[in-house]
Structures are given as structure tokens and as C-alpha cells.
DRENTOR-848898 format. One line per 8 residues: number of its first residue (from 1); their letters; for each residue x, z, y of N, C-alpha, C. Coordinates in pm, 1 decimal, padded with zeros to 6 digits. Layout:
// residues N
NUM = A = X/Z/Y/X/Z/Y/X/Z/Y; ...
//
This chain:
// residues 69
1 = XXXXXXXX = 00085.1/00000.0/-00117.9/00000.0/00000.0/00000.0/00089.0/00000.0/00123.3; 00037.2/-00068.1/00224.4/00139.0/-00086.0/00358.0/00133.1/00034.9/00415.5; 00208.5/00070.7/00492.2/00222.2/00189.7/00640.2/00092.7/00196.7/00697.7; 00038.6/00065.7/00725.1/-00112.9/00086.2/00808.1/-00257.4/00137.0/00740.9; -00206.9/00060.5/00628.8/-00311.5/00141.0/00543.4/-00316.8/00248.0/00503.9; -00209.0/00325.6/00474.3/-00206.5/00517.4/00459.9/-00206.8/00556.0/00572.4; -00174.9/00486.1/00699.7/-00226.3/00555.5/00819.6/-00364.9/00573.6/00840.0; -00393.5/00444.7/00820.7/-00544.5/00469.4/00807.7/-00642.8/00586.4/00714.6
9 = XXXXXXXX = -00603.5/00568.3/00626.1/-00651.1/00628.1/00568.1/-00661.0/00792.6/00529.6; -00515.3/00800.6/00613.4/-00502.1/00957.0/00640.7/-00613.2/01002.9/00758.7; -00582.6/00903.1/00892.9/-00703.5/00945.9/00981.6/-00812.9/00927.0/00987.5; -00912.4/00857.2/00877.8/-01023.3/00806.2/00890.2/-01039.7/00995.6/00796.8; -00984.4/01037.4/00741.4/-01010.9/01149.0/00641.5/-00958.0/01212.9/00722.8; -00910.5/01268.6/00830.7/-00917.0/01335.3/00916.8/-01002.3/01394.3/01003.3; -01040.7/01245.2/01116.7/-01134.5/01218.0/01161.0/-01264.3/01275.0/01101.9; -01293.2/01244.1/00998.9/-01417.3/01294.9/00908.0/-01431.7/01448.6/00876.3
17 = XXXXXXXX = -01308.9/01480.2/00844.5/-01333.6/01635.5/00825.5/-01317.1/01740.4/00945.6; -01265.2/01692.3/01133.1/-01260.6/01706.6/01227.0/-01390.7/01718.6/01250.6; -01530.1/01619.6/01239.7/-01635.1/01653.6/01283.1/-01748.1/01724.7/01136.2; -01694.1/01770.2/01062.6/-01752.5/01835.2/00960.0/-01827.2/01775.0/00846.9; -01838.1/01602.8/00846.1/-01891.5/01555.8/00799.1/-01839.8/01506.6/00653.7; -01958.2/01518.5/00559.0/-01897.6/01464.8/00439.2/-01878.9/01292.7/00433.7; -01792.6/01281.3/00302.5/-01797.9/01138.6/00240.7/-01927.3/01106.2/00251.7; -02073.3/01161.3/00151.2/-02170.3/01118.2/00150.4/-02254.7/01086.7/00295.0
25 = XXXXXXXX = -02216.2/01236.6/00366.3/-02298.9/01183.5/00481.7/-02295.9/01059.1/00560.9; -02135.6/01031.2/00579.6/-02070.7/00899.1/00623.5/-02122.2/00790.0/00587.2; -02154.8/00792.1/00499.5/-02176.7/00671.4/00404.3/-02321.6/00635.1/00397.3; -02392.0/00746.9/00408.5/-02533.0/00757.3/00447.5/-02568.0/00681.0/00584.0; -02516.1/00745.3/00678.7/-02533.8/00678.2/00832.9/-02476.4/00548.2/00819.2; -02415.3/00512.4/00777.8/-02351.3/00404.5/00785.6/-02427.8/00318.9/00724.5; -02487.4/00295.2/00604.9/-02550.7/00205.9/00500.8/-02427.1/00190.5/00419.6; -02347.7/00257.2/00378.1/-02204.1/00166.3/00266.1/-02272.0/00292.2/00202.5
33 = XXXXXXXX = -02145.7/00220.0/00075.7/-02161.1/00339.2/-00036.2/-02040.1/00452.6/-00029.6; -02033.1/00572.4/-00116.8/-01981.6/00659.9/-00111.5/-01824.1/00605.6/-00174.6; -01867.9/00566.4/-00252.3/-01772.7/00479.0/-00370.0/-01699.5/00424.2/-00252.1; -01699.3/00293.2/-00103.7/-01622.7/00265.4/-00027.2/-01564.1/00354.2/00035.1; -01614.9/00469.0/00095.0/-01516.9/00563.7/00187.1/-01442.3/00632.6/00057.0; -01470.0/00701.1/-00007.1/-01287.6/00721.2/-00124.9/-01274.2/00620.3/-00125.7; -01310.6/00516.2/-00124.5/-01179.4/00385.3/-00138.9/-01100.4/00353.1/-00015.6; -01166.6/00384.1/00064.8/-01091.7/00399.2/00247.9/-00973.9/00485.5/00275.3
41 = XXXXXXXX = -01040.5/00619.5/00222.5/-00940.5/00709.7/00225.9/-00868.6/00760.6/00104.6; -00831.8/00648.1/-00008.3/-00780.5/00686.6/-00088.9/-00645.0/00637.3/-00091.1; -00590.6/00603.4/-00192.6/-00436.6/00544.6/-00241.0/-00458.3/00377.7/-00198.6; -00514.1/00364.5/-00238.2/-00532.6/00178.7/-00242.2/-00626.2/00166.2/-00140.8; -00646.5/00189.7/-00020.5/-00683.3/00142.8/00065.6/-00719.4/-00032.2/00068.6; -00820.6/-00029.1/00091.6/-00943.9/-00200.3/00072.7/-00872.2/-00254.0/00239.6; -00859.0/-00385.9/00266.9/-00892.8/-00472.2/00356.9/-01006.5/-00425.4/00449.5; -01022.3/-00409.7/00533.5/-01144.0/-00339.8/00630.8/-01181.1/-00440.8/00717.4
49 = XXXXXXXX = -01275.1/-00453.6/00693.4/-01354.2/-00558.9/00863.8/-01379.7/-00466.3/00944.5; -01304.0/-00563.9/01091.5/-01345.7/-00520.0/01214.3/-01447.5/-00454.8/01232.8; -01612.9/-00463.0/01169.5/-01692.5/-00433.2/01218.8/-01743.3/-00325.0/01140.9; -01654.3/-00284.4/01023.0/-01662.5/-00163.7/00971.1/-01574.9/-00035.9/01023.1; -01480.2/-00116.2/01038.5/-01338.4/-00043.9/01135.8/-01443.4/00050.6/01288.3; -01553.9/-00041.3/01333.2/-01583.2/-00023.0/01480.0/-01700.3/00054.8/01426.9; -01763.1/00027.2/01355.6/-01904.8/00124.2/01275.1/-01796.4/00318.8/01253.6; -01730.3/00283.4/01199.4/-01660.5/00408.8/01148.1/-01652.2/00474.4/01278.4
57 = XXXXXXXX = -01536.0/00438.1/01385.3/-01501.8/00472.7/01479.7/-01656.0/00561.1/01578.3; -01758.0/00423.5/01565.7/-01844.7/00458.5/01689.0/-01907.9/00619.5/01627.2; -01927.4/00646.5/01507.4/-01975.8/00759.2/01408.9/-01934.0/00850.0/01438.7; -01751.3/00815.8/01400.0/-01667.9/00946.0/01398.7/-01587.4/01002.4/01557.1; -01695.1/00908.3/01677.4/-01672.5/00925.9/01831.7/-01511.8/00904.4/01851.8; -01484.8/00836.2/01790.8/-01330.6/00841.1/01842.7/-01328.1/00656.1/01869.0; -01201.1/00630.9/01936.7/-01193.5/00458.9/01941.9/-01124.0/00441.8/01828.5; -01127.1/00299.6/01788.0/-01085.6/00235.6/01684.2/-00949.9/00243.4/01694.1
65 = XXXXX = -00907.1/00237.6/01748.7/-00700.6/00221.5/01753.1/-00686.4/00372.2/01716.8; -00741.6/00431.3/01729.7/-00708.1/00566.4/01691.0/-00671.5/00608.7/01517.9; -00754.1/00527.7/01432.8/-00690.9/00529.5/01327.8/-00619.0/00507.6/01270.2; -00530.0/00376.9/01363.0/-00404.3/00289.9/01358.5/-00288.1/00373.0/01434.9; -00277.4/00536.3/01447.0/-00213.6/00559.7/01539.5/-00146.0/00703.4/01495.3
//
């Protein structure tokens, strides 16, 4: 897995447990499945579309570069 992707994936699971929210709940608001966020924030981090990247972000109130960071 690249640098960006365990970055990511460290702060998207950050991010998430910063505002108290579970995997399921995430995944709930969102319409994805639970099964994608552990795959987000797991070892093997998935390819992410922009507009999941910006769904996550707008949720977890933070900007998108922030997970890249």
C-alpha cells in the first residue's frame, strides 16, 4: 500500500473516532456499506472517488485535504 493510502486511512479512522462515531454509523449516513469503511481504514486501502473522499469529509466536518495530511 502507498504512503497516501495509510495516511489516509489512519485519518479517516481518526477523524471518525474524534467525533464519536462508529464504522456503522458512517456508513449508515452515508448510504455505503460497513464492509467499505474497514476497507478504507484498513491495510489495503481501495482507490477512493473524489466524491466519496468529499461525502466522508463533509460528515466527518473536516476538509478533504485533511486526510491527505
Amino acid at each position: 500500500m502507498t504512503k497516501i493510502r495509510k495516511t489516509f486511512a489512519k485519518n479517516l479512522k481518526k477523524a471518525r473516532l474524534d467525533k464519536g462515531i462508529t464504522q456503522e454509523q458512517l456508513a449508515e449516513k452515508l448510504g455505503i456499506s460497513v464492509r467499505y469503511i474497514q476497507l478504507l481504514e484498513g491495510k489495503n486501502t481501495p482507490n477512493v472517488k473524489v466524491d466519496t473522499l468529499e461525502a466522508l469529509a463533509k460528515e466527518l466536518k473536516i476538509k478533504p485535504h485533511e486526510f491527505l495530511v
